[in-house]
DOMI-285858 format. One record per residue (C-alpha): chain; x, y, z. Coordinates in nm, 4 decimals. Layout:
BEGIN
(node 'A' (X Y Z))
...
This chain:
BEGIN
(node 'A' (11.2286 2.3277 7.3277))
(node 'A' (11.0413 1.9649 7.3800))
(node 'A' (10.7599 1.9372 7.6544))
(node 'A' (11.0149 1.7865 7.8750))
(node 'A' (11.2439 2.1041 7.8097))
(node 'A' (10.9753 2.3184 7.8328))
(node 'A' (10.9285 2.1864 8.1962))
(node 'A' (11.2806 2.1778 8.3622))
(node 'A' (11.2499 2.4937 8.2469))
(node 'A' (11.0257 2.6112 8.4144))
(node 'A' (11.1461 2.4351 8.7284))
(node 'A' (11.4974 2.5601 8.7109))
(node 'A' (11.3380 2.9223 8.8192))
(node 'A' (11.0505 2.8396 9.0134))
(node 'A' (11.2042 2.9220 9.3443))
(node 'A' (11.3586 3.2504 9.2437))
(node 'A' (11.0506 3.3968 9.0430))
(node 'A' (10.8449 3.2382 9.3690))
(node 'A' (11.0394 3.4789 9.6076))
(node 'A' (10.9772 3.7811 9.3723))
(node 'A' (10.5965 3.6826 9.3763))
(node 'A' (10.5867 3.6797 9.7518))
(node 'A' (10.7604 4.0486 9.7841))
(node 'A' (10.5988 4.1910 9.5086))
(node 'A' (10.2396 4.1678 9.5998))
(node 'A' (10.2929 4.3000 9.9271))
(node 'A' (10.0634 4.5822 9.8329))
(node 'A' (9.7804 4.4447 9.6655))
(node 'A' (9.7830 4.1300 9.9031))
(node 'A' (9.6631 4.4160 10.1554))
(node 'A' (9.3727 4.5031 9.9711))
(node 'A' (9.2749 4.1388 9.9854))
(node 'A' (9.3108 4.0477 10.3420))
(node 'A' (9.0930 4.3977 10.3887))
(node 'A' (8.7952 4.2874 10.1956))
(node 'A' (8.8176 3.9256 10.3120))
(node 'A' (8.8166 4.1264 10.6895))
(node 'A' (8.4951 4.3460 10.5375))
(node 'A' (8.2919 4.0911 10.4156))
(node 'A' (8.4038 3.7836 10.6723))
(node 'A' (8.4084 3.5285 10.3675))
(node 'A' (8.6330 3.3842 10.1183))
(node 'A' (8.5483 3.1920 9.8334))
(node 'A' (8.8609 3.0705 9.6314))
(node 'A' (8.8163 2.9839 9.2336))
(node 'A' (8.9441 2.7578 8.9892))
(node 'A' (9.0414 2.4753 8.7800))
(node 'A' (9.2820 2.2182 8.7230))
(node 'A' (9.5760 2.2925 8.9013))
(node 'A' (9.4601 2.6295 9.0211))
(node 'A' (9.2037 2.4496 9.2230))
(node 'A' (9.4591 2.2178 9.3540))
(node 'A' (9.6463 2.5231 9.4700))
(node 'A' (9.3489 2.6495 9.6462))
(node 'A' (9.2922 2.3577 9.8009))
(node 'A' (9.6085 2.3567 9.9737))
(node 'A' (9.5511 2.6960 10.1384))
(node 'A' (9.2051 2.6370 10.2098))
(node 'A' (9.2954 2.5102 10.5660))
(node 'A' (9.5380 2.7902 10.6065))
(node 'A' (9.2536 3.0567 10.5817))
(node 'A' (9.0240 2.8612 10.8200))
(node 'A' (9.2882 2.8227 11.0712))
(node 'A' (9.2921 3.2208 11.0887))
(node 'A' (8.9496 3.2406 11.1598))
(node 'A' (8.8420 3.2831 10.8318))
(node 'A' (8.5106 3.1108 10.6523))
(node 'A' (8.6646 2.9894 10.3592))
(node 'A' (8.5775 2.7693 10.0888))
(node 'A' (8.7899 2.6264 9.7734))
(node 'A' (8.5486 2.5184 9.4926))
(node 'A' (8.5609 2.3956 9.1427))
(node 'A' (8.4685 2.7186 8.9275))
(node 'A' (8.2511 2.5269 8.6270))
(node 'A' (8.0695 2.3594 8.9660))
(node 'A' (7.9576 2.7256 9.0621))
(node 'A' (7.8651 2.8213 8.7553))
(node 'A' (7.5873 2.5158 8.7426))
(node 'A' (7.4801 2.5942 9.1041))
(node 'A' (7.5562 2.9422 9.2028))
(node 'A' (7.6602 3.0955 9.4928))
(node 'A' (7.3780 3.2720 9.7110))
(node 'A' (7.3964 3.6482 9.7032))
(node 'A' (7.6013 3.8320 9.9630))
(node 'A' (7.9278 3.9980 10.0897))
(node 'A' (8.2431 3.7774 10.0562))
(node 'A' (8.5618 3.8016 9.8770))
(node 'A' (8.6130 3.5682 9.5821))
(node 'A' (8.9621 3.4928 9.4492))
(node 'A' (8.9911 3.3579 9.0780))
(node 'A' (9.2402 3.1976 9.0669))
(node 'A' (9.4344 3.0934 8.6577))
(node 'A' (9.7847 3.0295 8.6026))
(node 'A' (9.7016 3.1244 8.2640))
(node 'A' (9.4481 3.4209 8.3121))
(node 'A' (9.2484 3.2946 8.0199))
(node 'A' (9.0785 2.9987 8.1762))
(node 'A' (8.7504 2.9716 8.0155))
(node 'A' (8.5221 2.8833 8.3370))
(node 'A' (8.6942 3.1397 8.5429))
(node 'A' (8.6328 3.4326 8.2752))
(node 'A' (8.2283 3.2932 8.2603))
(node 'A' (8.2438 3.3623 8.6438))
(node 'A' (8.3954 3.7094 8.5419))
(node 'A' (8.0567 3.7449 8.3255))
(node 'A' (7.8410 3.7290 8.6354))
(node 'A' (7.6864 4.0492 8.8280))
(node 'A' (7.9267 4.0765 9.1399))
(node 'A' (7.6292 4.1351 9.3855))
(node 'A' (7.8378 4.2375 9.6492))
(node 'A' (8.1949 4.0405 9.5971))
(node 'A' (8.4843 4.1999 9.5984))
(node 'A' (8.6852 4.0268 9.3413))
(node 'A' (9.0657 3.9792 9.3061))
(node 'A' (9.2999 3.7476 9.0756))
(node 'A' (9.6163 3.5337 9.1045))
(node 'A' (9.7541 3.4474 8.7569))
(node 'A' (10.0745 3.4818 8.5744))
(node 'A' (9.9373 3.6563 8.2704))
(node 'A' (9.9883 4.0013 8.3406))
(node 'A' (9.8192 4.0564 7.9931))
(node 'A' (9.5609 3.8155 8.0123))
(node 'A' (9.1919 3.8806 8.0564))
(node 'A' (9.1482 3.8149 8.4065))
(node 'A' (9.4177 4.0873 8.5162))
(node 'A' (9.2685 4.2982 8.3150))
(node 'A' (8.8960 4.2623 8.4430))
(node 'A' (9.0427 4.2403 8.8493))
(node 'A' (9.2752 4.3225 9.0351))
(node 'A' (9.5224 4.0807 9.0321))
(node 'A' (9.8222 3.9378 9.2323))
(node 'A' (10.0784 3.8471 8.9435))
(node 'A' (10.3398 3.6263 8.9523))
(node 'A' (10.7203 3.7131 8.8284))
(node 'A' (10.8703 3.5716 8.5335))
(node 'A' (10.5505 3.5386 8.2944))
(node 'A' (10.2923 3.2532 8.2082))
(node 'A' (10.4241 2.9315 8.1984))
(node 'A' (10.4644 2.7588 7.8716))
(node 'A' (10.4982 2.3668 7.9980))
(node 'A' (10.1820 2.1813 7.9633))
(node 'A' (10.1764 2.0305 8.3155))
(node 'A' (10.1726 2.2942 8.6247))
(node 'A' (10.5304 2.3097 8.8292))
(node 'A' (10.6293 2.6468 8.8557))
(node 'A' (10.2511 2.8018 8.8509))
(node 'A' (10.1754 2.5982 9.1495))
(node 'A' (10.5060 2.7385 9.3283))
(node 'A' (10.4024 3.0801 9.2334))
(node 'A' (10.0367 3.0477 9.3292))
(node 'A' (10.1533 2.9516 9.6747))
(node 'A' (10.3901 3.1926 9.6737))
(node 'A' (10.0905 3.4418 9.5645))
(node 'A' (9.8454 3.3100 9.8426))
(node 'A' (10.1791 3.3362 10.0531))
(node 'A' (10.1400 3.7159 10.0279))
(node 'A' (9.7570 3.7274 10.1442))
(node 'A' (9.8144 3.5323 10.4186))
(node 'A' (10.1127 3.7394 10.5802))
(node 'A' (9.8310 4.0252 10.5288))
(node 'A' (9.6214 3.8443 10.7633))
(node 'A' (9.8862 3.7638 10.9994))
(node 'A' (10.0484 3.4890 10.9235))
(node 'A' (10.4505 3.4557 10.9699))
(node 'A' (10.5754 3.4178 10.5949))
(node 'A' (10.9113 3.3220 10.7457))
(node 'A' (10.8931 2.9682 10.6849))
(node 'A' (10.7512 2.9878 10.3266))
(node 'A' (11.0502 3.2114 10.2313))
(node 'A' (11.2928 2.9998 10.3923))
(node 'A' (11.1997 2.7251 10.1891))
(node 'A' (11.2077 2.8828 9.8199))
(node 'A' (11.6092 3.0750 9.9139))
(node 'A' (11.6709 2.6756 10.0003))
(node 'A' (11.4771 2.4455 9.8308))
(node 'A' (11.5665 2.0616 9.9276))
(node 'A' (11.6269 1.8489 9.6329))
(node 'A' (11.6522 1.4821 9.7803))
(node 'A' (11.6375 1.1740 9.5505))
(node 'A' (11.3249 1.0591 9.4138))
(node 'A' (11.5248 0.7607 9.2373))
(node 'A' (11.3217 0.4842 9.4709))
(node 'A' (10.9913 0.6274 9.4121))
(node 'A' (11.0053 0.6688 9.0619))
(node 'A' (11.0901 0.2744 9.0608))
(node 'A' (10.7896 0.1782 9.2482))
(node 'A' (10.6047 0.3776 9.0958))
(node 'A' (10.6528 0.3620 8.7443))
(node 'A' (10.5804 -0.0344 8.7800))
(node 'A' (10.2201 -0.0058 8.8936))
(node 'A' (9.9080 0.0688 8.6619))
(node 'A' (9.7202 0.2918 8.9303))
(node 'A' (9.8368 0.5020 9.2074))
(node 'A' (9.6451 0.6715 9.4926))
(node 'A' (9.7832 0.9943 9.6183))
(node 'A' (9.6729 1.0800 10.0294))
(node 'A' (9.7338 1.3800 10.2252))
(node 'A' (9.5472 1.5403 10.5637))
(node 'A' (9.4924 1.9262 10.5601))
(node 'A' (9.7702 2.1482 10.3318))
(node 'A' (9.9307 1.8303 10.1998))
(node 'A' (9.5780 1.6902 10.0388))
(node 'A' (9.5915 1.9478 9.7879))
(node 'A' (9.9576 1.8771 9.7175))
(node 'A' (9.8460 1.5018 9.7136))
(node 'A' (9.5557 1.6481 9.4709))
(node 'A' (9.8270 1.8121 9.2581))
(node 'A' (9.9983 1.4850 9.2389))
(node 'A' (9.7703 1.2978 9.1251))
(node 'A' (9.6629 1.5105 8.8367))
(node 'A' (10.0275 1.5533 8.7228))
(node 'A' (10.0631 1.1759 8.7064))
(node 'A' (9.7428 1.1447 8.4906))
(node 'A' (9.8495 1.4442 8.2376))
(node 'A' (10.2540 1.3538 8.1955))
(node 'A' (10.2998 0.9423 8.2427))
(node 'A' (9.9156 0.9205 8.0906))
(node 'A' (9.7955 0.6689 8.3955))
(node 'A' (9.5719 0.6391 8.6319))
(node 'A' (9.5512 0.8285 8.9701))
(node 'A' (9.3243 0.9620 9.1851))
(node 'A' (9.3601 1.1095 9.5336))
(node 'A' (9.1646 1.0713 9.8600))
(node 'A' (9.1932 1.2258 10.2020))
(node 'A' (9.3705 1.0152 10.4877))
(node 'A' (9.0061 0.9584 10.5849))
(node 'A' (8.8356 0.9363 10.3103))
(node 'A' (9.0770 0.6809 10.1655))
(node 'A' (8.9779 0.4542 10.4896))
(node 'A' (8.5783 0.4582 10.3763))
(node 'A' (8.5860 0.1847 10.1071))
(node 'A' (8.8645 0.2961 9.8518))
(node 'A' (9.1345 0.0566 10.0473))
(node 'A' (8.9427 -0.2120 9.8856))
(node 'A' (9.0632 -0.1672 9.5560))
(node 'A' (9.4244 -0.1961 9.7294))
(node 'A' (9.6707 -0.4461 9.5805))
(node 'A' (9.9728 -0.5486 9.3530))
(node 'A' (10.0054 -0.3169 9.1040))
(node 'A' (9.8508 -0.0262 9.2812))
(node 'A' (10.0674 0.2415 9.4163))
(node 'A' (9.9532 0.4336 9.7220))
(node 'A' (10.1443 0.7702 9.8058))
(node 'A' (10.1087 0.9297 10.1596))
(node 'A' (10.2035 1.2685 10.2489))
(node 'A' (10.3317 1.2706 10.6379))
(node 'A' (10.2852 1.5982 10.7481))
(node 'A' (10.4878 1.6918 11.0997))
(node 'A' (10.2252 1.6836 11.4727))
(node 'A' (9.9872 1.5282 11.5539))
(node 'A' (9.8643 1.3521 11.1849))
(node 'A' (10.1983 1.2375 11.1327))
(node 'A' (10.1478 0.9355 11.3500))
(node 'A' (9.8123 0.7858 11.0653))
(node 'A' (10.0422 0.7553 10.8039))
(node 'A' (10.2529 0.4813 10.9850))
(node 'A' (9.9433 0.2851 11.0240))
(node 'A' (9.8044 0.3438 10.6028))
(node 'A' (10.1163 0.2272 10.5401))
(node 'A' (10.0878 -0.0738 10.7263))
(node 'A' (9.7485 -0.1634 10.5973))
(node 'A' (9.8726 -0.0819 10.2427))
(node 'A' (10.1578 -0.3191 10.2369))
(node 'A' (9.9297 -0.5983 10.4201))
(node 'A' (9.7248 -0.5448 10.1290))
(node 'A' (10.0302 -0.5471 9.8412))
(node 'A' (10.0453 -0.2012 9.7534))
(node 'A' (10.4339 -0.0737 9.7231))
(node 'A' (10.4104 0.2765 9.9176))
(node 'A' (10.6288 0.5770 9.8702))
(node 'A' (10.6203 0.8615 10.1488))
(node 'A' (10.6830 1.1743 10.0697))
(node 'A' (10.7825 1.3165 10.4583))
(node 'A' (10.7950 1.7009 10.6313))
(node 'A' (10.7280 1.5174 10.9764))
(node 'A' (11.0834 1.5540 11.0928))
(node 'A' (11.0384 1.1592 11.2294))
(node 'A' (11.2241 0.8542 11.1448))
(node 'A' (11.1296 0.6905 10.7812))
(node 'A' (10.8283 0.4361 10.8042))
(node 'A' (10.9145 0.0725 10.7856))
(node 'A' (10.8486 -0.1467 10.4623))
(node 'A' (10.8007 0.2261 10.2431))
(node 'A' (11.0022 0.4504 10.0132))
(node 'A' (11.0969 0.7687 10.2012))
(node 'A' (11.1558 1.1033 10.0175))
(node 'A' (11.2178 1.3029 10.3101))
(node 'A' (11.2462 1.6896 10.3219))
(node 'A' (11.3370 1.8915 10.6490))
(node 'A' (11.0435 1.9369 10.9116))
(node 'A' (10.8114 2.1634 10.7943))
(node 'A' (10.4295 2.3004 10.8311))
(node 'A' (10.1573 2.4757 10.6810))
(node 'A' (10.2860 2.6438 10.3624))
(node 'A' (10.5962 2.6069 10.4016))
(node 'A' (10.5309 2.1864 10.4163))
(node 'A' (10.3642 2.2023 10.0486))
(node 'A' (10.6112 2.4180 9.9295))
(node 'A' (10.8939 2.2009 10.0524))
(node 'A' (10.7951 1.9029 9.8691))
(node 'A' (10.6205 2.0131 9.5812))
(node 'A' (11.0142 2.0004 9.4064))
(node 'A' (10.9748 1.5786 9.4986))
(node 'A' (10.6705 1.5703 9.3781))
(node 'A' (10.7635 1.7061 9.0511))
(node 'A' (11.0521 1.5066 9.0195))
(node 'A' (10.8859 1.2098 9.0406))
(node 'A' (10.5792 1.2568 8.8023))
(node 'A' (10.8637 1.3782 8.5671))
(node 'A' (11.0343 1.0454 8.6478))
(node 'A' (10.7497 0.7645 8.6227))
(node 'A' (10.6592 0.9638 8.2814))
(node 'A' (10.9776 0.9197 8.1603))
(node 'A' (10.9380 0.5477 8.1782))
(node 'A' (10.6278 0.5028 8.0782))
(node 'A' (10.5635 0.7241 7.7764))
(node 'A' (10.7415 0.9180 7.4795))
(node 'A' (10.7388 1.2546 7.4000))
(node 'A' (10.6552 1.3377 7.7873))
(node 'A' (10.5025 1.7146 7.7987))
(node 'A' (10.3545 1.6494 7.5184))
(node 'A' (9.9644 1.6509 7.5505))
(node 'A' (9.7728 1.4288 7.2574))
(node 'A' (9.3878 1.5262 7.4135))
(node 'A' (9.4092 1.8588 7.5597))
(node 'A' (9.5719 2.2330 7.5449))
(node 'A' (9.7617 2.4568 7.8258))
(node 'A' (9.4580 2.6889 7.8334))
(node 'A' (9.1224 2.5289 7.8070))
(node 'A' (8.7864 2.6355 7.8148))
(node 'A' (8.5740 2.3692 7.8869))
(node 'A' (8.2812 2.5253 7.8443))
């Protein structure tokens, strides 16, 4: 198969392997919400997309009380944690992620350590325990079904903790699959695009953004809904895509007004939407049924695929095809 293969691929099961992840880590998602219970602190590891998928369910964990913290893992290893009790999940689609095995090289000094990977014979599952995902490691260059199954994975710890997985596996036995035709036009015409979320859906916006930089080879970046209003609407023009993610309550209502201020400034803006409310005026709508938390990410991360796969496809040859970089990288 061709990198593009490679990833429909991958896509084509993401949902079923995603369901067997959730279910079949039952047990060992236990453990986890019992030492992050123990020790009263969660620090979640990784890189690339791994980090992206942490930063999704970052908010999750603090809504449940928990202190927890999603951080960059070659960041930590340049300025170390302080010593103490917490639980520390590494978190590589791979299990061979160079940064993440330094970590693993580390005295514990009182962390309880756990995994989430889809190598099942990779070195991180074999130095932790680990949450693995069905179906193996993924063999397309950018991450679709890894994220899927990470959430699905993190999915697991937080129904340990308390949280109802009912919406999560609601999604993945019916995925929606609306048409992404009117983004990937926008899109694919610009030379930059800026990717903005609030809470869950800034780590899908995160997500985004790399996907669009590895695949269609452009440039993207994402910022927070507030962070984007601090000086980065400045750069704001033709040629300059700006995607919002709406989520449903009470932030749904700011994305009406970036998009407003984005089209005053000549942006073209595509909307990817879980709010349940009517489109937005003057914007591209990809709409998915209402939806929150995890459920929301995993709802439109499908979309989102679609339409990095889409602007890629226009823009470049070969797409899945990396010309700088590897699946697995050290980086150290």
């Amino acid at each position: 198969m061709n990198g593009l293969e490679l990833i429909r691929d991958e896509m084509r099961r993401q949902h079923v392997d995603a369901l067997a992840s959730l279910e079949n880590n039952a047990a060992l998602a236990g453990r986890v919400a019992d030492a992050i219970h123990r020790t009263g602190r969660l620090v979640l590891l990784g890189m690339g997309g791994s980090h992206c998928a942490n930063r999704m369910v970052e908010p999750l964990y603090r809504g449940l009380g928990i202190d927890a913290t999603a951080l960059v893992a070659s960041e930590v290893l340049r300025g170390p944690l302080p010593r103490g009790p917490r639980a520390v999940l590494l978190t590589s689609q791979s299990g061979g992620t160079g940064e993440v095995l330094r970590y693993l090289e580390r005295p514990a000094d009182g962390e309880a350590r756990f995994g989430i990977t889809l190598g099942a014979e990779s070195k991180l599952a074999a130095a932790v325990p680990s949450l693995i995902a069905a179906g193996g490691p993924e063999r397309a260059f950018a991450a679709t079904r890894s994220l899927t199954l990470t959430v699905a994975m993190h999915g697991a710890i937080l129904a340990a903790l308390g949280l109802d997985p009912a919406p999560l596996t609601g999604v993945f036995r019916n995925p929606a699959s609306p048409s992404v035709a009117a983004a990937v036009d926008r899109l694919a015409a610009c030379h930059t695009v800026v990717y903005s979320g609030r809470g869950v859906l800034q780590g899908v916006a995160e997500v985004a953004a790399l996907g669009l930089m590895e695949l269609a080879r452009m440039p993207a970046f994402a910022q927070e809904g507030g962070q984007l209003q601090h000086g980065p609407m400045e750069m704001l023009g033709e040629g300059v895509g700006v995607v919002l993610f709406r989520p449903a309550g009470a932030d749904a209502p700011a994305a009406a007004r970036l998009v407003k201020a984005s089209r005053a400034a000549g942006s073209p803006v595509v909307v990817y939407d879980v709010s349940g409310e009517a489109a937005i005026p003057d914007a591209v709508t990809i709409a998915v049924p209402r939806a929150e938390g995890l459920a929301a990410c995993a709802a439109l991360l499908p979309a989102m695929q679609e339409t990095m796969i889409g602007v890629a496809m226009r823009r470049v040859e070969r797409v899945g095809e990396p010309l700088r970089t590897t699946k697995v990288t050290d980086g150290e």
